[in-house]
Structures are given as C-alpha cells and as structure tokens.
C-alpha positions in Angstrom: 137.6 117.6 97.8 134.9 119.3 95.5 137.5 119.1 92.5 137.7 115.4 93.2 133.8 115.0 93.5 133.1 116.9 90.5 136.0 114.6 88.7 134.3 111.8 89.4 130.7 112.3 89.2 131.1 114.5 85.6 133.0 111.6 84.3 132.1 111.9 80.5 132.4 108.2 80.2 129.2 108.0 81.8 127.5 110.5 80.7 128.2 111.2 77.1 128.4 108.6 74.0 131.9 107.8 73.2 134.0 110.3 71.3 132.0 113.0 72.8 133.6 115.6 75.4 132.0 118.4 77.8 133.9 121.0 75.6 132.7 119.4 72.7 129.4 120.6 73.4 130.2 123.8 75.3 128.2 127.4 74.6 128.7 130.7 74.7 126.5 133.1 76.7 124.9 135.0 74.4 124.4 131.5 72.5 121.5 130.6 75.1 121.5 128.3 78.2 123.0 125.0 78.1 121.9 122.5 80.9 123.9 122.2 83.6 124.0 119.7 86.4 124.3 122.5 89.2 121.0 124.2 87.8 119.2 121.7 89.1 120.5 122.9 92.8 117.1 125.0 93.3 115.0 122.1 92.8 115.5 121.0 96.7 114.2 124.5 98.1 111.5 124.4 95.7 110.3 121.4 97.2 110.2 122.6 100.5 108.0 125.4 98.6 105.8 123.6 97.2 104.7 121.6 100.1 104.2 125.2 101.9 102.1 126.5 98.8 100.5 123.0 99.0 99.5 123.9 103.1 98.3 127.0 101.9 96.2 125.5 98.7 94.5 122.5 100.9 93.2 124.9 103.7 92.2 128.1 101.5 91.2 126.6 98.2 90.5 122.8 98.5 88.8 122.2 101.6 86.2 125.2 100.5 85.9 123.3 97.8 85.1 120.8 98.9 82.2 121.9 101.0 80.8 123.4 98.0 81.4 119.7 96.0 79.1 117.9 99.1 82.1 115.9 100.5 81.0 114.1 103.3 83.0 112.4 106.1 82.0 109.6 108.0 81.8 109.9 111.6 83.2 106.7 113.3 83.4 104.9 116.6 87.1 106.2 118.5 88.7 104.3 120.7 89.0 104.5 124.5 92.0 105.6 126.0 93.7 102.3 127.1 97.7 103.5 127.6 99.0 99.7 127.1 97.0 99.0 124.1 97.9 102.3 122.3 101.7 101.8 123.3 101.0 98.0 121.6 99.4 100.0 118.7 102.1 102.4 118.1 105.3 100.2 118.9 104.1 96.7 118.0 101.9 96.1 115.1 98.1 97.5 114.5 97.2 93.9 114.1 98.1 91.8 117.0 98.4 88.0 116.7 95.8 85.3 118.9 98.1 85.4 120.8 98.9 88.9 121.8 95.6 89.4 122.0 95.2 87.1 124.7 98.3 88.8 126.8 96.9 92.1 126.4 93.3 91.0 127.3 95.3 89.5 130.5 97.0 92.9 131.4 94.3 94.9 130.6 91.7 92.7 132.2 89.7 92.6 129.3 88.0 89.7 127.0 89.4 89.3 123.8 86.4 90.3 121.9 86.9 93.6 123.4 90.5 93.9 122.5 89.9 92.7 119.3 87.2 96.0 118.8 89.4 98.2 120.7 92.1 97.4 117.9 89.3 97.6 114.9 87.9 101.0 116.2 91.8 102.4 116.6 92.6 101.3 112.5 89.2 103.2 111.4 90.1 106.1 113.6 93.9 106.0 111.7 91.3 106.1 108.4 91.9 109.2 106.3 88.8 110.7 105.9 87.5 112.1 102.2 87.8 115.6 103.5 91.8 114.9 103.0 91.8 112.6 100.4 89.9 115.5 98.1 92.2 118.0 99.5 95.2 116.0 98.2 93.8 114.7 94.6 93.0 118.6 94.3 96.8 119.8 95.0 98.0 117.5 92.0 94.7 118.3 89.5 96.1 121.6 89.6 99.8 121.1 89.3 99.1 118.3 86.9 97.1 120.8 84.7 99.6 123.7 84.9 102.5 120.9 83.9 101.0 119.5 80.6 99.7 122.9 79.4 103.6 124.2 80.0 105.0 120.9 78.7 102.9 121.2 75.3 104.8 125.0 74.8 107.7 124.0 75.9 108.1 120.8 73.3 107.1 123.2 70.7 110.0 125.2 71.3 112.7 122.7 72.4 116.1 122.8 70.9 118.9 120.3 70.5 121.6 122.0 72.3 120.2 125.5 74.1 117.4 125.2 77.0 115.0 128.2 76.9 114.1 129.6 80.1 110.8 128.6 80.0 111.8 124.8 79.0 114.8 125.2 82.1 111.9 126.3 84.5 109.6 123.5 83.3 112.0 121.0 84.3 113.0 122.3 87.8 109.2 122.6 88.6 108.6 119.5 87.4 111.5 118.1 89.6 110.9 119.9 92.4 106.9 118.7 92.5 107.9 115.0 92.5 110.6 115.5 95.3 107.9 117.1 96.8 105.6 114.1 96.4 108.6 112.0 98.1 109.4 114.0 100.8 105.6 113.8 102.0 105.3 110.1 101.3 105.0 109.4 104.9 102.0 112.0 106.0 99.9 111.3 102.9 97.2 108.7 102.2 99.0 105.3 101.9 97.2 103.7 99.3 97.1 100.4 97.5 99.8 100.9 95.2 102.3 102.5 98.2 105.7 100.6 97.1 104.3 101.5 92.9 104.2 105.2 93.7 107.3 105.1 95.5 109.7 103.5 92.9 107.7 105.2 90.6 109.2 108.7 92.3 112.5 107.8 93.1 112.4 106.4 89.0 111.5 109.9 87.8 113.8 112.1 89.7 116.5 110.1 88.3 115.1 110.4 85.1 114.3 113.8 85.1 117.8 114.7 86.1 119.7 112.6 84.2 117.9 113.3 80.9 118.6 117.2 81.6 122.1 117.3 82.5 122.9 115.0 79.8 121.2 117.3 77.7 118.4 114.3 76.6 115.9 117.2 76.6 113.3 116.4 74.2 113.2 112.5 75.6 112.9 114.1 79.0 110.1 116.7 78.2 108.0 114.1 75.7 108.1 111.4 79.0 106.8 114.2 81.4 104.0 114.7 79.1 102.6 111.4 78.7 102.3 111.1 82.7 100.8 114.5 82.9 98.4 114.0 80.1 96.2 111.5 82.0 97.6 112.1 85.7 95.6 115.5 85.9 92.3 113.3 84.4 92.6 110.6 87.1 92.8 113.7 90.2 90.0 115.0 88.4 88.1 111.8 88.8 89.0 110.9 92.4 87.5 114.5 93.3 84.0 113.9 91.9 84.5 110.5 93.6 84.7 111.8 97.1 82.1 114.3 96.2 79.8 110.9 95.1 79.1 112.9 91.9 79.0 109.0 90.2 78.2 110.3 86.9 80.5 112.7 86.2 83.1 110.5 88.1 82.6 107.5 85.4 82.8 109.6 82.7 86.1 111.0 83.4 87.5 107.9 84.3 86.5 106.4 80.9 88.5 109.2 79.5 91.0 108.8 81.6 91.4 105.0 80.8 91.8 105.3 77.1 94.7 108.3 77.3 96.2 106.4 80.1 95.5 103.6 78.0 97.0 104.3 74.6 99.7 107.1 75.8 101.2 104.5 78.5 101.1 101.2 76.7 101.5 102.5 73.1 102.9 106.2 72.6 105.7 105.7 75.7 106.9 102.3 74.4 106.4 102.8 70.7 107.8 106.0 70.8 110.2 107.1 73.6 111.5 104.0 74.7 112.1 102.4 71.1 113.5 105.9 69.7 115.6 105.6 73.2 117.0 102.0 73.2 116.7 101.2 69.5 117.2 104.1 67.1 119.8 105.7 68.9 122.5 103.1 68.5 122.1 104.1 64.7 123.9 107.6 66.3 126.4 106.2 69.2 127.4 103.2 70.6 126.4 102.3 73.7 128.1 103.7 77.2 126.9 103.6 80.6 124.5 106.6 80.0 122.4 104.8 77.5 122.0 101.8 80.0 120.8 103.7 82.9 118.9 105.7 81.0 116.8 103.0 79.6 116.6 101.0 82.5 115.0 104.0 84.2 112.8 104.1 81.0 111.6 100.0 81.4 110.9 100.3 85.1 108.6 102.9 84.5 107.1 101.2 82.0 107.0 97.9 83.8 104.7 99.7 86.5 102.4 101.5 83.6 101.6 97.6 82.7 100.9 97.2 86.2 98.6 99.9 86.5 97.2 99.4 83.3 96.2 96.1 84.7 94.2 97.1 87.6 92.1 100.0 85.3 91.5 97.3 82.8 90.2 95.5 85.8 88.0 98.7 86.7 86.8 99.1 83.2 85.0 95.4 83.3 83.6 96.3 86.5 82.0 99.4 84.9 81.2 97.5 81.6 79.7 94.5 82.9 78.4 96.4 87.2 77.3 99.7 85.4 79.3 101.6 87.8 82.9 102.1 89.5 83.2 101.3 92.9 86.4 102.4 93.7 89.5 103.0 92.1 91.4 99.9 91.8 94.9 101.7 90.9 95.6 103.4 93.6 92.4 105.1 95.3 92.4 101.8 98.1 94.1 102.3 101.3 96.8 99.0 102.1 96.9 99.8 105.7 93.1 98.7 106.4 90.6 96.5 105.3 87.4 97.9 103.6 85.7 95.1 105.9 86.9 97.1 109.1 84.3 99.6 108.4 82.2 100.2 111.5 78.6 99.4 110.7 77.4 102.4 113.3 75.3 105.4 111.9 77.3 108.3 110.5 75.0 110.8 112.1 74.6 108.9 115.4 77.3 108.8 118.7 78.1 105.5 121.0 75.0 106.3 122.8 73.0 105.6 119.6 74.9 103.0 118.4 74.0 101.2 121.6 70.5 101.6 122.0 70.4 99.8 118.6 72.4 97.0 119.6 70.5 96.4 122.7 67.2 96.8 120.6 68.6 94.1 118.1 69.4 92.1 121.2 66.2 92.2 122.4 64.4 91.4 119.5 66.7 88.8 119.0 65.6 87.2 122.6 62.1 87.9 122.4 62.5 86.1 118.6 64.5 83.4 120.6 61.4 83.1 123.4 58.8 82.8 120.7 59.9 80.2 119.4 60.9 78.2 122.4 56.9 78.6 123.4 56.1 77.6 119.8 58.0 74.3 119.8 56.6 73.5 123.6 53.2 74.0 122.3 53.9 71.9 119.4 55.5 68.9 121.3 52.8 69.2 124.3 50.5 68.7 121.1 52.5 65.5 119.9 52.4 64.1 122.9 48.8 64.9 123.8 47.7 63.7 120.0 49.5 60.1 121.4 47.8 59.6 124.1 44.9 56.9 124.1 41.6 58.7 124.4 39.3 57.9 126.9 36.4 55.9 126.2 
C-alpha cells in the first residue's frame, strides 16, 4: 500500500519538467543533502512544539512585558448568568434576530431591551483583551525576526542542487511556524481579515513544501523573505499600539508600509513571480508542477493587493488625521462591532455605572420639570397679557 502511495504521489510527471527523472537528479552522501519529501515529516511535531514554546513565551516573557510597556485592559460590564440565553448564545447565533429576541424575552420573562443588553454585554465579554492581543503580536515579532535574519544567511549560501543544513532547518522551522499558526486559528484573535489569513496559510504550506521537495529552493527561500521582511515590522507596530505608545507606533508603521509596500507589490511580482511563470519556460516546458506552483504564487499575490489596499487606506488616514487609529489590515476584530463598546468607566463596577445612570436620569427629569414650569409660566403670561385690563 505505501509502494502504491509513494507511486502515485512522487509521479515525476507532476513534479519535474519533462525529460527530467528522480535519478536524474540523484546525490551521493558525501555530495550534501538533497531535499526530500519525507524530510519534511518533522515539521508536524514541531508544530505541536512551537505552540508549547509559544505557552511558555506569552506567560514568561510577553505578558511581563507587557506590564512593563503600560498595556492596559479595559474592564467591562459581564453578563448575568441567564442558562437559556447563554445556551442561545453558544448554539444559535451571538446575534439573535427581532424575532428571537422577542421569544427569548417571552421565556425568560424579560423586555427586549434587556435581552438585547444581555446579548451586547456577552459579545464584549467574548472581546479579547490587549493583554492577549500583545501577547500574540509578541510571539510572531520574535519568530518573524529570527526568520529573516536566518533567511538572509541562508540565500547567501543556497545551492542549485545540495540543501545545507542550515538552509534544510530554515525551511522546516519556517513550515512548522505556519502550521502552527493554522492549527491555532481557532483559539486566536479572529480579526478582520480571518478568511485572508487563512488562505493565506493553507497557500504557504503548500508552497513551502512544494518548492522544497521539488527542489525550487532559491524561489522558496527568496518568497519567505519578502513576508518576513515587513511581517516582523507590522508585530512590532501592533505592540506599541496596545501599549498606546502612538508615536513610536506611527513611525514603524510608516516603515512598515513602504517595505510592505514595495517588496509585496513590486519585488514579489517583478521578481519571483515573473522569473517563476515567465523566464522559466525559456528552461522547460510547462507540466503540472509549474501550474500549481504559480497559482500558489498569484493567490498570494492577489491577497498582498488586498492588503496593500487597506494600509494604503491607513496611510491617508495618517496623512490627511495626523494619526492611525487602528490597523485596517488586520488589527479589527470581525466578530464584534467597535460600536458595541460599553460606555461604562474602566475603573468603575455595575454599582458605579449605575449611580451614573440614575444621576443622568435625574438630571434629565429635573431638566424635563424646569422646563414644563418655564413654558406654564410663559403661557400663564400670554394669556394674562390678553386679557382686557380693568379700567
């Protein structure tokens, strides 16, 4: 049975250019390492490793660091314990319809105003805080940082045909973070660009693993390093944004948008992709290798337009508001809207909030009874003013 997989998945049809055969290309030992499809067998326990180490790194490194930054979470509102509108949360949707509002106001015996806070309260509670969304953009500054600094040696010392260990290593780390990344895609902070960062993935661990065992190392390696060049400058930025250092946050980010800028939308497609789909044909006709390959290639590039879009968006925010907001790419939450946000105190409980509202109510009334007096004063005026005087 493994002879017949093997048959069929090594079919040199698909993965070499035609005329070209596995023994073709074939080393000896003492020649160096050639890539191998079953090499790439470690990258699934590394995975598992690095979300352990990444455990380890958010408790003992980041969230001390944070603390030290000023991160600050907001304290919000959470919601009562109501078992039928928490099963309705957690089965149904975590925005009920009119409609299902008024059924559960029915079986809860509630008003629908109250459901409809009960429901806004539970999203804000489900809210990642900044604490974790630091802790996160921390993990991958680092790994993004050790990546391009190893990626820069090992382009220097790529071969054609024999992978140095260092190179090998590179690329199984490299695999192994992004299968990571997928394999926690559930538990981290779903952001704007969720489905993006997913196809995104799934797009460069076929990539990564096709380029090696067809031995299209120095494509592989050069398309790693544009991503890591400005990934580790856009972590970097969303830390001293959750830290509200502003200044030191916009100037990154202006760095980050030209590299992300002019390696995504000019070095990746003038470079890689045309060296990839146009010169090669000057070397091999095409086989089934070269289409998947460069699909892989345009998909990726497709979403760098996308994401290009929404920092270009940012960047006339910051030329023509003086500041950035928030990050447009991929630092806003889909699952809730930024108008949910509770309008309570961050330092104050329910009790506090309260007292407020019933002071704002009762300013509100006594607003309300001041000027009910006025206007009787003023029509008892009127009509006194039209009154014939008495001679």
């Amino acid at each position: 049975m493994e002879a017949l997989l093997n048959e069929w998945l090594w079919q040199e049809e698909f993965w070499l250019p035609p005329g070209i055969r596995w023994r073709d290309i074939e080393m000896k030992e003492d020649e160096g390492r050639f890539p191998l499809p079953r090499d790439l067998i470690y990258t699934l326990p590394l995975a598992f490793a690095f979300i352990a180490l990444r455990y380890v790194f958010e408790r003992l490194v980041a969230l001390p660091l944070s603390r030290i930054l000023g991160v600050k979470d907001r304290i919000r509102v959470r919601a009562p314990s109501i078992p039928k509108l928490e099963a309705f949360y957690k089965q149904n949707s975590r925005q009920p319809s009119q409609s299902e509002v008024v059924s559960l106001g029915k079986q809860c015996g509630l008003s629908q105003r109250k459901i409809h806070t009960w429901f806004r309260h539970r999203r804000n509670q489900d809210r990642p805080s900044n604490t974790k969304k630091f802790c996160e953009a921390s993990w991958r500054f680092v790994f993004y940082v050790v990546a391009f600094t190893a990626g820069l040696g090992s382009l220097i010392n790529v071969s054609t045909l024999p992978v140095s260990e260092a190179h090998y290593w590179y690329y199984v780390l490299e695999m192994s973070f992004y299968l990571s990344l997928l394999l926690c895609v559930s538990v981290d902070v779903k952001r704007k660009d969720f489905k993006e960062q997913v196809i995104h993935h799934i797009a460069t661990l076929f990539l990564i693993g096709f380029s090696y065992c067809g031995n299209y190392v120095r494509v592989g390696t050069l398309v790693m390093l544009v991503h890591d060049s400005s990934d580790f400058l856009l972590e970097s930025a969303k830390m001293f944004h959750y830290a509200v250092w502003t200044r030191t946050c916009d100037s990154l980010f202006i760095v980050f948008a030209l590299v992300f800028l002019v390696t995504r939308l000019v070095v990746f497609p003038g470079r890689v992709v045309h060296t990839t789909l146009v010169v090669s044909l000057e070397f091999f006709q095409p086989f089934l290798g070269y289409y998947f390959f460069n699909a892989l290639l345009l998909v990726l590039q497709a979403l760098h337009v996308f994401w290009a879009y929404l920092i270009l968006r940012m960047v006339y925010k910051f030329v023509f508001l003086g500041k950035v907001e928030r990050d447009e790419r991929s630092d806003e939450e889909s699952n809730v809207d930024e108008e949910e946000e509770e309008e309570e105190p961050e330092d104050e409980g329910d009790e506090c909030s309260w007292e407020q509202r019933k002071g704002a109510i009762n300013s509100k009334l006594a607003s309300l009874a001041n000027n009910c007096v006025l206007n009787n004063l003023t029509n008892q005026r009127n009509i006194s003013s039209r009154l014939p005087k008495a001679r």
